[in-house]
C-alpha positions in Angstrom: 7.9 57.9 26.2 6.2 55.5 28.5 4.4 53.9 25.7 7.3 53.4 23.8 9.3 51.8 26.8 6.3 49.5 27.2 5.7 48.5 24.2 9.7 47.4 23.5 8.9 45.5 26.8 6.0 43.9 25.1 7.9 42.8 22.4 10.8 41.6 23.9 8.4 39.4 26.4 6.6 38.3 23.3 10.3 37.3 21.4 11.3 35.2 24.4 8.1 33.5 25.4 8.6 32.6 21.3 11.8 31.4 22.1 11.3 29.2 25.0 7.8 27.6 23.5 9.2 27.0 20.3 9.2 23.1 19.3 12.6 21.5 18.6 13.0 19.3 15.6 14.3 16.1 15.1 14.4 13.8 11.9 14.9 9.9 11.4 15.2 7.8 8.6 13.3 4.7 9.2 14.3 2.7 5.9 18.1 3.1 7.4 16.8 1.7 11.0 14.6 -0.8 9.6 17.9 -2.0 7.5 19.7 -2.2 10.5 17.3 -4.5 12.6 17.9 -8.3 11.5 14.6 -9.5 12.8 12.6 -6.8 9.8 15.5 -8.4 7.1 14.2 -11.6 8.1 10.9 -10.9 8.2 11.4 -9.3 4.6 12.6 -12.1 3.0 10.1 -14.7 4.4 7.3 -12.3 2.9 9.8 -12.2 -0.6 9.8 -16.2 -0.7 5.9 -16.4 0.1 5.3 -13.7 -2.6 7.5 -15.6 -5.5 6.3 -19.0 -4.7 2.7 -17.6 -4.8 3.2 -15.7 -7.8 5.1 -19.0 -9.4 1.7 -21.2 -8.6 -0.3 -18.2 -9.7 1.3 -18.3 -13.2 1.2 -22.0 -13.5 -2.6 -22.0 -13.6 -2.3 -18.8 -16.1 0.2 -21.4 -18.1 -2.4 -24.3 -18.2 -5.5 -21.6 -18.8 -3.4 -20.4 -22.0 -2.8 -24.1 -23.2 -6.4 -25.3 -22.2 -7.4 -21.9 -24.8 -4.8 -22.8 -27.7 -5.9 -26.4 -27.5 -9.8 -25.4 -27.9 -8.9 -23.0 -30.2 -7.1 -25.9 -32.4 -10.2 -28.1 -31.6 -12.9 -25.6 -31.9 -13.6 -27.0 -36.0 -14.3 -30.5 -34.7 -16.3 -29.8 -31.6 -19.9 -30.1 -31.3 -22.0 -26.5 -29.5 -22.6 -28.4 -26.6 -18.5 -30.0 -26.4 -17.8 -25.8 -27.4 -19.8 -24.5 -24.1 -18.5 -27.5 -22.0 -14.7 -27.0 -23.3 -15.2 -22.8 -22.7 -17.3 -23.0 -19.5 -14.0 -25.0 -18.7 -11.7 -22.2 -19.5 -13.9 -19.8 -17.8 -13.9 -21.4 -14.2 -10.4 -22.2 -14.6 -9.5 -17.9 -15.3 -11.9 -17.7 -12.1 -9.9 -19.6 -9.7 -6.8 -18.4 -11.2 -8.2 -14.8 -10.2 -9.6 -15.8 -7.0 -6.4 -17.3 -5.9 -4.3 -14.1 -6.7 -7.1 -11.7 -4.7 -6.6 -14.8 -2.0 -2.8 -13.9 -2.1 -1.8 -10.9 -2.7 -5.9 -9.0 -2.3 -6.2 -6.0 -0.1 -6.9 -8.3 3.0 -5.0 -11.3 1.6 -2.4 -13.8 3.2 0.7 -11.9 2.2 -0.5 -8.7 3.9 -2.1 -10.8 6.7 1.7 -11.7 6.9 2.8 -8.7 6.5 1.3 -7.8 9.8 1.6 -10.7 11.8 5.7 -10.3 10.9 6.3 -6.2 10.1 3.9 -4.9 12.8 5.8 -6.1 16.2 9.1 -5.0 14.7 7.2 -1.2 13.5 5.9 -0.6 16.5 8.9 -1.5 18.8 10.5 1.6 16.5 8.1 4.1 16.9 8.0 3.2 20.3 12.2 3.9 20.3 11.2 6.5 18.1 8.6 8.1 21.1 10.9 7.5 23.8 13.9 9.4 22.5 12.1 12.0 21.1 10.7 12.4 24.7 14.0 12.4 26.4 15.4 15.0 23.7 12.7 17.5 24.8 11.7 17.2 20.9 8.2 18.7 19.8 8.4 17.0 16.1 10.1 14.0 14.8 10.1 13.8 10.8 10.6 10.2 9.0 13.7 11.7 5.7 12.2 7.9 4.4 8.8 8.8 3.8 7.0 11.3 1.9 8.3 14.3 3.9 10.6 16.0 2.3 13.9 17.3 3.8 16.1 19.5 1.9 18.4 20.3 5.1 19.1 18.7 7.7 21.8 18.8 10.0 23.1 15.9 11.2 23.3 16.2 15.4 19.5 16.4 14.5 19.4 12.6 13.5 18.2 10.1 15.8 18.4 6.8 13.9 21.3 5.5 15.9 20.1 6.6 19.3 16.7 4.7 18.2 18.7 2.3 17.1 20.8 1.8 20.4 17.7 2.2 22.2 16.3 -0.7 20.5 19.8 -3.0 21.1 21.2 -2.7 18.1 24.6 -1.1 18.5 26.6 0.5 15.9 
């Protein structure tokens, strides 16, 4: 009998030590904070109007690559070997800059994601920083982005921060 009183003690100790250690949850969704900070939608659409004016000068030297081609092409009967290699060697270094320009642009470590960073980063880290703060205030163990690749398939709404982070940051509702 004294076994079986102390092990229901055990188990009740080990149910509400559970209960107190257990992490709280909290979810945000950062696409809808980001939307609501006017500083990221200007930031976005200086990156849009860099991207389209590069890609508009990237495809103007693609445009005058094709018409130096159709023209040797067209040509090609009358030229000499040497004028052939000169006119090709032509074309060739032309397709190279093209290419070099666009890995200069838009590359892995090119100017719009130099950009990118110079612009995007202040604003992303100001959030998670929001993000850290209320989270910390909340007693929360776990904050999960609904935006990203975690998946959510309930969540109840007195969970979401993204106004409070939003607030936080001085952007009132």
């Amino acid at each position: 009998m004294k076994k079986l009183v102390l092990i229901i003690v055990l188990i009740v100790s080990a149910i509400n030590i559970n209960a107190q250690t257990a992490a709280k949850f909290g979810y945000v969704d950062t696409d809808y904070i980001l939307s609501q900070i006017p500083e990221y939608k200007a930031a976005q659409s200086e990156l849009d109007k860099m991207s389209v004016q590069w890609q508009k000068e990237i495809e103007a030297k693609y445009t005058e690559i094709d018409k130096l081609y159709k023209a040797y092409q067209s040509d090609a009967v009358l030229l000499t070997d040497d004028m052939k290699k000169k006119r090709e060697n032509e074309i060739l270094n032309k397709e190279k800059e093209a290419k070099d320009l666009q890995k200069q642009r838009f590359g892995v470590d090119g100017e719009l994601f130099k950009k990118r960073i110079e612009l995007v980063k202040p604003i992303q880290d100001k959030v998670y920083n929001a993000i850290k703060t209320t989270a910390e205030k909340r007693g929360l163990g776990f904050v999960l982005d609904k935006a990203g690749q975690v998946s959510i398939l309930y969540a109840n709404a007195k969970y979401d921060l993204s106004d409070d982070v939003l607030n936080l940051l001085g952007y009132k509702k």
